[in-house]
ZASE-548476 format. One record per atom (N, C-alpha, C): residue number from 0; chain; atom name; x, y, z. Coordinates in Angstrom, 1 decimal, decimal comma. Layout:
! ZASE-548476
<node n="NUM" chain="A" atom="CA" x="X" y="Y" z="Z"/>
...
//
This chain:
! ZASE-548476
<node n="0" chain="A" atom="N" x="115,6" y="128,2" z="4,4"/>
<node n="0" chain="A" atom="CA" x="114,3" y="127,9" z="4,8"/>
<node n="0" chain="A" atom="C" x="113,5" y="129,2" z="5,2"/>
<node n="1" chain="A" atom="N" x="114,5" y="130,0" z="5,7"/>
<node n="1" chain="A" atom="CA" x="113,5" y="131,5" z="5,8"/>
<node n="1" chain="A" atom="C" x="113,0" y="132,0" z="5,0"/>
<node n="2" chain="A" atom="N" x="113,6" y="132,4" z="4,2"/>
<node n="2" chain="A" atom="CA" x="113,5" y="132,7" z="2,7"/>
<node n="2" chain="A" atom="C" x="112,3" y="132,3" z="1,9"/>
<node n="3" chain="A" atom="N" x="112,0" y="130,8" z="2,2"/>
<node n="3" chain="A" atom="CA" x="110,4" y="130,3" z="1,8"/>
<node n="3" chain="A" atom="C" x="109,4" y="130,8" z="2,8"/>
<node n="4" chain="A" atom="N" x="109,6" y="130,9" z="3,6"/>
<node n="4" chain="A" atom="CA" x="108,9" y="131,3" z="4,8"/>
<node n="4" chain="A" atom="C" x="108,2" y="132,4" z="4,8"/>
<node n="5" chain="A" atom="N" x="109,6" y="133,3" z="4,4"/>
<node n="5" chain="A" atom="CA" x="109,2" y="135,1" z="4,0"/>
<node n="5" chain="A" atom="C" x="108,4" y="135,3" z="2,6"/>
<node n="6" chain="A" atom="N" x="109,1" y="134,1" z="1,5"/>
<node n="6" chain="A" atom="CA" x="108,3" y="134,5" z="0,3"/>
<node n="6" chain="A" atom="C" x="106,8" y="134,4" z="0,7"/>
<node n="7" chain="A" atom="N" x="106,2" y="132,9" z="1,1"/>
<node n="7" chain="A" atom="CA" x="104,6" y="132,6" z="1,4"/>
<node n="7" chain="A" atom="C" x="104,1" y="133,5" z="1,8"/>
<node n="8" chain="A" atom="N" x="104,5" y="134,1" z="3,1"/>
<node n="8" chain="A" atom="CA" x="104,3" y="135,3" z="4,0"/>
<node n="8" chain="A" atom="C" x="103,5" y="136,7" z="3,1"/>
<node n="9" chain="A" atom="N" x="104,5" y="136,5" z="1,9"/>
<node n="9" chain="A" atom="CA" x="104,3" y="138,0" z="1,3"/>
<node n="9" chain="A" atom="C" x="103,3" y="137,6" z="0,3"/>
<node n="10" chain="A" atom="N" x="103,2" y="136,4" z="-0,2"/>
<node n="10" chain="A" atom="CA" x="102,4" y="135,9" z="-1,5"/>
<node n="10" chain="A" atom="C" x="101,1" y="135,8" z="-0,8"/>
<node n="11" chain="A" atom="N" x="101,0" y="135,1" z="0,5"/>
<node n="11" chain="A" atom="CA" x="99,6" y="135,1" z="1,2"/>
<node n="11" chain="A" atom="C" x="99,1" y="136,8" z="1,4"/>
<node n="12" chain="A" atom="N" x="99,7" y="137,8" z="2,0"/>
<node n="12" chain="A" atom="CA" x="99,5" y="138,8" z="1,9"/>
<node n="12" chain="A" atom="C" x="99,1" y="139,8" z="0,4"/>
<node n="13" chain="A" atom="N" x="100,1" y="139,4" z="-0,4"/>
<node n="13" chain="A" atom="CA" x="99,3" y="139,8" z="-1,6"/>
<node n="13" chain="A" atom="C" x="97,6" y="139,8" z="-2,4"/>
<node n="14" chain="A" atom="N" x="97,7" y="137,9" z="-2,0"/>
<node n="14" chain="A" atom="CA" x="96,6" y="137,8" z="-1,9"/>
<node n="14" chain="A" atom="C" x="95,3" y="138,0" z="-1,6"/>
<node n="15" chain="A" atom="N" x="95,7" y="138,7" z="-0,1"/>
<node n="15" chain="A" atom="CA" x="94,5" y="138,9" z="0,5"/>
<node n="15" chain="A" atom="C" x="94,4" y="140,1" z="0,1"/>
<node n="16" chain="A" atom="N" x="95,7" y="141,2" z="-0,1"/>
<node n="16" chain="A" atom="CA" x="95,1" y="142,6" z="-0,7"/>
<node n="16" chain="A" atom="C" x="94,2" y="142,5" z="-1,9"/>
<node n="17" chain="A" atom="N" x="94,7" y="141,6" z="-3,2"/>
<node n="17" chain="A" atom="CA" x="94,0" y="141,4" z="-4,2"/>
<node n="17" chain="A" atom="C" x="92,7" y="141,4" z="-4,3"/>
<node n="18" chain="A" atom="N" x="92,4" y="140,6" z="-3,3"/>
<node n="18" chain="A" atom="CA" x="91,2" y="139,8" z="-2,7"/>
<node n="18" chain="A" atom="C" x="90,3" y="141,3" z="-1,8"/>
<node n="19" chain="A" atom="N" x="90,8" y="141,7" z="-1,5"/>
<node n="19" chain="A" atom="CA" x="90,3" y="143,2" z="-0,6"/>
<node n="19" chain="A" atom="C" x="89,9" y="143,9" z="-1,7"/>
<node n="20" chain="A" atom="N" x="90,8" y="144,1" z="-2,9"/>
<node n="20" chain="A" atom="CA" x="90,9" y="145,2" z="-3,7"/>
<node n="20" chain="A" atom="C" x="89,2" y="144,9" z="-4,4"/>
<node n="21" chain="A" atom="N" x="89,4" y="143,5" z="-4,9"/>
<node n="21" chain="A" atom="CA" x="88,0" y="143,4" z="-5,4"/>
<node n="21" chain="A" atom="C" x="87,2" y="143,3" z="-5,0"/>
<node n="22" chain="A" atom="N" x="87,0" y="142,8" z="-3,7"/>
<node n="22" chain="A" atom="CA" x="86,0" y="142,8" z="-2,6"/>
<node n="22" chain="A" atom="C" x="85,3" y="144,0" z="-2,9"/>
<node n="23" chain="A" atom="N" x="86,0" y="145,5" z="-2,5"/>
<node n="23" chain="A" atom="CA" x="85,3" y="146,8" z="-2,5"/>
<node n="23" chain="A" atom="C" x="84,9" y="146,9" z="-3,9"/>
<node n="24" chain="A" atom="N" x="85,2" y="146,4" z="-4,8"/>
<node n="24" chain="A" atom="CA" x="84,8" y="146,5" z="-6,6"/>
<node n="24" chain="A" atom="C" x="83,1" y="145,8" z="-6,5"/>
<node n="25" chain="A" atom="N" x="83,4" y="144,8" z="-5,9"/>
<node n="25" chain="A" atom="CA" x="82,3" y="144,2" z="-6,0"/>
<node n="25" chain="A" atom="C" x="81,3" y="144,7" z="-5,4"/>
<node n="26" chain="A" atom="N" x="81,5" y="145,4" z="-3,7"/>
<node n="26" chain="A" atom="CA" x="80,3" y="145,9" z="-3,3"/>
<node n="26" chain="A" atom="C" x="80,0" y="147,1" z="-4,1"/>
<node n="27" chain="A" atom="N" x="80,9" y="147,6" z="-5,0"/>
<node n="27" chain="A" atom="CA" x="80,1" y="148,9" z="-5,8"/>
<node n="27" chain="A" atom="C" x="79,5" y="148,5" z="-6,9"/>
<node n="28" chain="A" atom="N" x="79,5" y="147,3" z="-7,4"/>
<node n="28" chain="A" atom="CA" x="78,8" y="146,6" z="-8,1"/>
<node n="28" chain="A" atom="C" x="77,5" y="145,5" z="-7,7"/>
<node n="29" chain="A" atom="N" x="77,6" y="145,3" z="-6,6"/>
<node n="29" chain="A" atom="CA" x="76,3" y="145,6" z="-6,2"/>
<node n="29" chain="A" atom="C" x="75,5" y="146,4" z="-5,9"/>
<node n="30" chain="A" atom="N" x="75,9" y="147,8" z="-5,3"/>
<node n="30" chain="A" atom="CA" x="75,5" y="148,9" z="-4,9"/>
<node n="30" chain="A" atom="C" x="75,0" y="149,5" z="-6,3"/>
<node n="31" chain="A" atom="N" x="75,7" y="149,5" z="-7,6"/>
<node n="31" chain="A" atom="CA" x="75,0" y="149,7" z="-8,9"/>
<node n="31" chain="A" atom="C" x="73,6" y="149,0" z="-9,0"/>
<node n="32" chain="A" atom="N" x="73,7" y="147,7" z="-9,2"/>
<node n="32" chain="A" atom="CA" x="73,1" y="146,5" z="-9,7"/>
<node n="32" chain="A" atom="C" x="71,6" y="146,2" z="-8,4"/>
<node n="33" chain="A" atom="N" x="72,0" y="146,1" z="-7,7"/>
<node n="33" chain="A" atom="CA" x="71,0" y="145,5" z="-6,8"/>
<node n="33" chain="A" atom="C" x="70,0" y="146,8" z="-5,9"/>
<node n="34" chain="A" atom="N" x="68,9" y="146,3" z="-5,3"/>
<node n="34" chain="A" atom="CA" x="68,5" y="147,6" z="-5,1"/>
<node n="34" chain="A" atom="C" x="68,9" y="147,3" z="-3,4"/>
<node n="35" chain="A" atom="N" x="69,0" y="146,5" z="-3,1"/>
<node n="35" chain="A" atom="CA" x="69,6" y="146,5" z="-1,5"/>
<node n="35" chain="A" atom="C" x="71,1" y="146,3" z="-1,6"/>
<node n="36" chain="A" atom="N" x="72,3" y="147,6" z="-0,5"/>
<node n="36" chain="A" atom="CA" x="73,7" y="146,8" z="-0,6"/>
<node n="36" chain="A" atom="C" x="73,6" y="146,0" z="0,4"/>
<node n="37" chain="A" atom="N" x="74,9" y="145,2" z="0,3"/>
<node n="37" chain="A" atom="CA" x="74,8" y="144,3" z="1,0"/>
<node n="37" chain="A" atom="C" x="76,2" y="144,5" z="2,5"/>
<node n="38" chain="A" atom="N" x="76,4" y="144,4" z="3,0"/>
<node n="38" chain="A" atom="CA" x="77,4" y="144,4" z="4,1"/>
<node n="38" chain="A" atom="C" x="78,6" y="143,7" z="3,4"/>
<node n="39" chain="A" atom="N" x="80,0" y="144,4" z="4,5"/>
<node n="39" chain="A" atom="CA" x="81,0" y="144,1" z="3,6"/>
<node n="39" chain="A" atom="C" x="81,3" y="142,3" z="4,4"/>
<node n="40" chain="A" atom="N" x="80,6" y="142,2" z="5,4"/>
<node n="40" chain="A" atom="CA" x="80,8" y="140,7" z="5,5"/>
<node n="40" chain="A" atom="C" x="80,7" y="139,6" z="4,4"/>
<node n="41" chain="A" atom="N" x="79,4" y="140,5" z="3,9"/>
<node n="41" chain="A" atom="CA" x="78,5" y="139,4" z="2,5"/>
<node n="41" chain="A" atom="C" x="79,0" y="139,7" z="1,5"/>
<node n="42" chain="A" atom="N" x="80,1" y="140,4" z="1,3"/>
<node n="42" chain="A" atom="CA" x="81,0" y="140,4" z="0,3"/>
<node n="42" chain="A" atom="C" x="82,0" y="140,2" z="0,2"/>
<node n="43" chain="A" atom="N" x="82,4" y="140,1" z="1,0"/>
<node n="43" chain="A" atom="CA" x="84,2" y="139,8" z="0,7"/>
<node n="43" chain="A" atom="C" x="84,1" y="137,7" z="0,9"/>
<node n="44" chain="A" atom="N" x="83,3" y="137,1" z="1,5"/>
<node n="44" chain="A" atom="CA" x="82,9" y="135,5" z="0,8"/>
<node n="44" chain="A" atom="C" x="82,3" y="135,4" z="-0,2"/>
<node n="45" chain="A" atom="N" x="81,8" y="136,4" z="-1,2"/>
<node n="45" chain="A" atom="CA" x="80,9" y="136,3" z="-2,6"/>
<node n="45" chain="A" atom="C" x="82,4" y="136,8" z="-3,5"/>
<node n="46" chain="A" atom="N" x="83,3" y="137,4" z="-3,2"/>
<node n="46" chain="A" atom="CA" x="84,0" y="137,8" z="-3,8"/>
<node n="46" chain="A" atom="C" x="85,7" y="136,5" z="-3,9"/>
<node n="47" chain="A" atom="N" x="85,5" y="136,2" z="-2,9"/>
<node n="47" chain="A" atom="CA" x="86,3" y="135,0" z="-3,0"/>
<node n="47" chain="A" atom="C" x="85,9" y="133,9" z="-3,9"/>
<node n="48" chain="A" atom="N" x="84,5" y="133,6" z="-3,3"/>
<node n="48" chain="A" atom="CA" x="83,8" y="132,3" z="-4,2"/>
<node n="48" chain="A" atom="C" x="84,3" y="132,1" z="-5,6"/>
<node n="49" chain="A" atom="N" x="84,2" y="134,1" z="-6,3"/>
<node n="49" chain="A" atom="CA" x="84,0" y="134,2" z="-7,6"/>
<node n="49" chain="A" atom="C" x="85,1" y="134,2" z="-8,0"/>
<node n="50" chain="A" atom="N" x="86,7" y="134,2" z="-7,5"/>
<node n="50" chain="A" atom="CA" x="88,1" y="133,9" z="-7,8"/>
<node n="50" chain="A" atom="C" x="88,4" y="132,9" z="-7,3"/>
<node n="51" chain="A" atom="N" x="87,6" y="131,7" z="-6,9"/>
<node n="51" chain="A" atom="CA" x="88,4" y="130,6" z="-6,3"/>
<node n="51" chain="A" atom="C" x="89,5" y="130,0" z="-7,5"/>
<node n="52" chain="A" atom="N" x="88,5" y="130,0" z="-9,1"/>
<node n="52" chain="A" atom="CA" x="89,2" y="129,0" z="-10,0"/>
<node n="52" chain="A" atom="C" x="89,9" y="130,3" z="-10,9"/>
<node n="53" chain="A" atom="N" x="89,6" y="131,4" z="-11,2"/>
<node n="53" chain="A" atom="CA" x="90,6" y="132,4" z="-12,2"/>
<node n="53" chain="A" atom="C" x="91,8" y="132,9" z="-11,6"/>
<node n="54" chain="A" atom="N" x="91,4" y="133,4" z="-10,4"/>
<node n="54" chain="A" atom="CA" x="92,9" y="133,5" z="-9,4"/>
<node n="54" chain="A" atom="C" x="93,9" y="132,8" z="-9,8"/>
<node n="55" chain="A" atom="N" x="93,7" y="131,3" z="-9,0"/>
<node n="55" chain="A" atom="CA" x="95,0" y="130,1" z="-9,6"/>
<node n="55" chain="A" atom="C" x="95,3" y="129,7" z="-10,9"/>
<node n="56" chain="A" atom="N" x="94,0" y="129,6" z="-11,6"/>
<node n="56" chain="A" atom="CA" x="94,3" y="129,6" z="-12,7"/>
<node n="56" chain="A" atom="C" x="95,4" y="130,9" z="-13,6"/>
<node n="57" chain="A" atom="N" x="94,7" y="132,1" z="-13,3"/>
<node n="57" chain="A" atom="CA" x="95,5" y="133,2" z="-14,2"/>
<node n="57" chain="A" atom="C" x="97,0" y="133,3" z="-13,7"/>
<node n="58" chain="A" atom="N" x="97,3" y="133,0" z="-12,1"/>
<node n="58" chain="A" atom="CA" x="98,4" y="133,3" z="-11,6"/>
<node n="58" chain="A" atom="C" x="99,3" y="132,0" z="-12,0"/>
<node n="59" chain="A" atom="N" x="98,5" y="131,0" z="-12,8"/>
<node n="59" chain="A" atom="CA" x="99,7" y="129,7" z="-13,2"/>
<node n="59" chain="A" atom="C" x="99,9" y="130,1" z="-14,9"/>
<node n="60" chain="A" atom="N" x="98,7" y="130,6" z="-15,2"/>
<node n="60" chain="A" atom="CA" x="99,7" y="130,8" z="-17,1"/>
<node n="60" chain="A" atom="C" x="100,2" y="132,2" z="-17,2"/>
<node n="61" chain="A" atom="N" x="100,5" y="133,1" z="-15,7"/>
<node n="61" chain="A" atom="CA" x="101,0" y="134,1" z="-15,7"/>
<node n="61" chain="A" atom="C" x="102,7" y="133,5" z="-15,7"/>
<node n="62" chain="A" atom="N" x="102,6" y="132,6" z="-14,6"/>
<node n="62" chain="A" atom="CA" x="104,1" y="132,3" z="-14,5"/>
<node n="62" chain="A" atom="C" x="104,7" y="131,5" z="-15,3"/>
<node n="63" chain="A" atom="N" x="104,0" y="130,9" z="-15,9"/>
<node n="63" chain="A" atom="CA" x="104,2" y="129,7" z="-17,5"/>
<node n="63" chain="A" atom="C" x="104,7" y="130,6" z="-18,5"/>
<node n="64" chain="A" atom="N" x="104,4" y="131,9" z="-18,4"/>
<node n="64" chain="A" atom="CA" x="105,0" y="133,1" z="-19,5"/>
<node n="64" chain="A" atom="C" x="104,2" y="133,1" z="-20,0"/>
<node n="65" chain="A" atom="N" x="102,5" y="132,7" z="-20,1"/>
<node n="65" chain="A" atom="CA" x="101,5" y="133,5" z="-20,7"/>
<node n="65" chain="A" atom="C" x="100,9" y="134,9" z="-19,9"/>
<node n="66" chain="A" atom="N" x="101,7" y="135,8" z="-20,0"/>
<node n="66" chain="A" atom="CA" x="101,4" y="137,1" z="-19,2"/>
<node n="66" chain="A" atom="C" x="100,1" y="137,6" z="-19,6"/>
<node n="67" chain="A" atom="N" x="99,5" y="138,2" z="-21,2"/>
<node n="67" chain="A" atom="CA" x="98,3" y="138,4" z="-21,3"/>
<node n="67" chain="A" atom="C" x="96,9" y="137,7" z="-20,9"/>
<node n="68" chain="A" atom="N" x="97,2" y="136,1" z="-21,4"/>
<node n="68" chain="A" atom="CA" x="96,2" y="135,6" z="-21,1"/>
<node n="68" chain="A" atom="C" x="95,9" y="135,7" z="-19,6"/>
<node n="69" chain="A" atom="N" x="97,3" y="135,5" z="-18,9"/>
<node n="69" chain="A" atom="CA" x="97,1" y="135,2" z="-17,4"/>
<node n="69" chain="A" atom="C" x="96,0" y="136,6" z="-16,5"/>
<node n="70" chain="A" atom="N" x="96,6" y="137,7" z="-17,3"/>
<node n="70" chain="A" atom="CA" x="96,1" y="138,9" z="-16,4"/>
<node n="70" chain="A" atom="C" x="94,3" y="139,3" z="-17,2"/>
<node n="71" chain="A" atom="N" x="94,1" y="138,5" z="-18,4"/>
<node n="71" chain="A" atom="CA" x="93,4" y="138,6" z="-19,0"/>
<node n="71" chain="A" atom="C" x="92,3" y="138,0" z="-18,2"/>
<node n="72" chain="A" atom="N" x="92,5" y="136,3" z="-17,8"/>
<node n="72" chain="A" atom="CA" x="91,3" y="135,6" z="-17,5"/>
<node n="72" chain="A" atom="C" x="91,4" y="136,1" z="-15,8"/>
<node n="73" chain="A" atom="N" x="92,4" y="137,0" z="-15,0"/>
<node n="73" chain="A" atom="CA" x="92,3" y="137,3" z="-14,1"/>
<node n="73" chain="A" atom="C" x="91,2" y="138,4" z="-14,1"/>
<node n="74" chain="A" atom="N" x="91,4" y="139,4" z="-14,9"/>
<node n="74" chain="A" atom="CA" x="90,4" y="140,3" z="-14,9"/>
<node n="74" chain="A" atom="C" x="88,8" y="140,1" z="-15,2"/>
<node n="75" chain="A" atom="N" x="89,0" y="139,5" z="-16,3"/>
<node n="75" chain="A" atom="CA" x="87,8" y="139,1" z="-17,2"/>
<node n="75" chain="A" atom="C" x="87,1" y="138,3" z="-16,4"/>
<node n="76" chain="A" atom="N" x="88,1" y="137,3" z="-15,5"/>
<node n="76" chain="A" atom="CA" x="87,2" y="135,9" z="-15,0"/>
<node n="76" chain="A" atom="C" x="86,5" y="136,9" z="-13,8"/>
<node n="77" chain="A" atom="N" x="87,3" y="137,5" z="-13,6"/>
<node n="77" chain="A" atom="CA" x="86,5" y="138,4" z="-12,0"/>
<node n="77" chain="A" atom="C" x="84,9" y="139,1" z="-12,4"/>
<node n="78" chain="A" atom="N" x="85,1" y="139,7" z="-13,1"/>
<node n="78" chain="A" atom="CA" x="84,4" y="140,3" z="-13,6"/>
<node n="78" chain="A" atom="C" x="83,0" y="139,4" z="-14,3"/>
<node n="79" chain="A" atom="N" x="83,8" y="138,5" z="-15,0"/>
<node n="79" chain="A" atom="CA" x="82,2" y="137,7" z="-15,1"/>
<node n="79" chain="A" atom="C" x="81,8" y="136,8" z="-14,4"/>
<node n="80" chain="A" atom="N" x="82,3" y="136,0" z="-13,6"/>
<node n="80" chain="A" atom="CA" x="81,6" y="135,5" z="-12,2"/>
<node n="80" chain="A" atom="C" x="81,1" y="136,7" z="-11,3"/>
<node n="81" chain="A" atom="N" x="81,7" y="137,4" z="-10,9"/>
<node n="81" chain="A" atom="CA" x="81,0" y="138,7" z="-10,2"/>
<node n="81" chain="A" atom="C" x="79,4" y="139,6" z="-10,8"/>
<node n="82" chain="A" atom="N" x="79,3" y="139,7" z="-12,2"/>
<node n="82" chain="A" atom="CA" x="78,2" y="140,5" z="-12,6"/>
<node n="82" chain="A" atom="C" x="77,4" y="139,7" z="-13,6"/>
<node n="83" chain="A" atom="N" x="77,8" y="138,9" z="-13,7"/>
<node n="83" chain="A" atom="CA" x="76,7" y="137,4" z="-14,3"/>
<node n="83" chain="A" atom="C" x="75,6" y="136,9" z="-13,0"/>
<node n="84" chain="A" atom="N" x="75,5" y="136,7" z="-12,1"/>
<node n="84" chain="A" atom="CA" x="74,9" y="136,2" z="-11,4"/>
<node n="84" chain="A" atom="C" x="74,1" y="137,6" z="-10,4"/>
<node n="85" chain="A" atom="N" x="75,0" y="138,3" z="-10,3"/>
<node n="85" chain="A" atom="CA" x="74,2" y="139,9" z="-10,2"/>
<node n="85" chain="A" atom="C" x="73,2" y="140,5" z="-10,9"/>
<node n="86" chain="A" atom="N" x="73,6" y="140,4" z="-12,1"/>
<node n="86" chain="A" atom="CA" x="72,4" y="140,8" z="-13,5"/>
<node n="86" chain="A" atom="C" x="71,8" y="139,7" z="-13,4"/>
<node n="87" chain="A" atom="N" x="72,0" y="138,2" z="-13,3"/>
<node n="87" chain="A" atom="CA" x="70,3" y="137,6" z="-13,0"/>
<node n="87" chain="A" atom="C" x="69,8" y="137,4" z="-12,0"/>
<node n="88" chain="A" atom="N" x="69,9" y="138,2" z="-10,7"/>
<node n="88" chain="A" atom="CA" x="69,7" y="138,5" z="-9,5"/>
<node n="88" chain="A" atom="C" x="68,9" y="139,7" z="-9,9"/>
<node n="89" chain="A" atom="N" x="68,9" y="140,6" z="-10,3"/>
<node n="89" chain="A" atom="CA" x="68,0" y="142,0" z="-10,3"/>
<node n="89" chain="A" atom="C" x="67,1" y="141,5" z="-11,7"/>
<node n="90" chain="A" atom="N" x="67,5" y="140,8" z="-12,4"/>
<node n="90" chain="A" atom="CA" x="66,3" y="140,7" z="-13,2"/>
<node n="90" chain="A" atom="C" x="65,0" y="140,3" z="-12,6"/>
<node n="91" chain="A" atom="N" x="63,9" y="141,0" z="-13,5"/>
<node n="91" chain="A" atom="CA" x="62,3" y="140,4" z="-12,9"/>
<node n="91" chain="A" atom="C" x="62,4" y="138,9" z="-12,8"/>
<node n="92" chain="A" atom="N" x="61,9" y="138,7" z="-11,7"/>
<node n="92" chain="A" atom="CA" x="60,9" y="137,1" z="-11,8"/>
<node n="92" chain="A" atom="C" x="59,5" y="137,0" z="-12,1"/>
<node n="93" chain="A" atom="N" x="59,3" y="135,8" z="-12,8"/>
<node n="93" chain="A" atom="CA" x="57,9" y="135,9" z="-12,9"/>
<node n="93" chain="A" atom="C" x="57,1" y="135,3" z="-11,4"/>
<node n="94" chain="A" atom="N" x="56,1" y="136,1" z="-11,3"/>
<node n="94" chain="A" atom="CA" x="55,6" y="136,1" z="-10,2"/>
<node n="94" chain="A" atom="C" x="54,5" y="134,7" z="-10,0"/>
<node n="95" chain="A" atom="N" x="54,5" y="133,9" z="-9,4"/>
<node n="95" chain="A" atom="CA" x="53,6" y="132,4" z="-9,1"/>
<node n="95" chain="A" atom="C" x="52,0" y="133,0" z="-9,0"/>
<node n="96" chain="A" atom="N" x="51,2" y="132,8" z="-10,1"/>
<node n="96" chain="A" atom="CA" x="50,1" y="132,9" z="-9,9"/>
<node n="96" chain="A" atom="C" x="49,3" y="131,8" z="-8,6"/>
<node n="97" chain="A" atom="N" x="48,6" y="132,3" z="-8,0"/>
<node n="97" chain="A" atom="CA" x="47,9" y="131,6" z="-6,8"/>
<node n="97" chain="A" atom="C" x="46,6" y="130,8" z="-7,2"/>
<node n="98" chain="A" atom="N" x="46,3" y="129,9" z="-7,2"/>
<node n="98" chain="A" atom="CA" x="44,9" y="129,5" z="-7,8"/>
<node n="98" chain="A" atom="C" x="44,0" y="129,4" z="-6,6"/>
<node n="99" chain="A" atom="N" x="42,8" y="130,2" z="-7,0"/>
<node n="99" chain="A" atom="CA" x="41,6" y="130,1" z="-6,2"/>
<node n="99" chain="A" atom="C" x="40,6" y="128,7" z="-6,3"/>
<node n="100" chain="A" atom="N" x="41,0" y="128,5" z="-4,9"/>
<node n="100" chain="A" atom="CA" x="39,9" y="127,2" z="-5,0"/>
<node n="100" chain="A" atom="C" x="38,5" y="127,1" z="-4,6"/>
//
């Protein structure tokens, strides 16, 4: 029973480094992208959001013995929920014309 105890311990901990690692990825990808950065509060919840489903997902067809795909849709998935919604965040909006009455 310890032994499960110790594994979770170290798998939760992994996690949360993972999760740190990209955190700081992401605020420098805001810091590229956006013309205000944002605090590391406001990032490290934007950076979770964006691995809620590739995380689990990559880390189950990692262990299934799909090693590429797994590390594949880990990387890739990060990366495009993270700078897909950034890039249409800095893009122009069109601006609401006002009508004069």
């Amino acid at each position: 029973m310890i032994w499960f105890v110790l594994h979770f311990i170290f798998i939760a901990i992994a996690v949360l480094l993972y999760l740190l690692l990209m955190a700081y990825l992401t605020k420098g990808f805001v810091r590229l992208l956006l013309p205000r950065t944002w605090a590391y509060r406001q990032t490290f919840p934007y950076t979770v959001a964006t691995n809620l489903w590739t995380f689990p997902l990559g880390m189950l067809l990692y262990q299934l013995g799909h090693h590429q795909i797994g590390v594949a849709l880990l990387i890739l998935g990060h990366f495009v929920y993270t700078l897909a919604p950034l890039w249409i965040a800095r893009s122009p909006k069109p601006r609401a014309s006002r009508k004069s009455r």
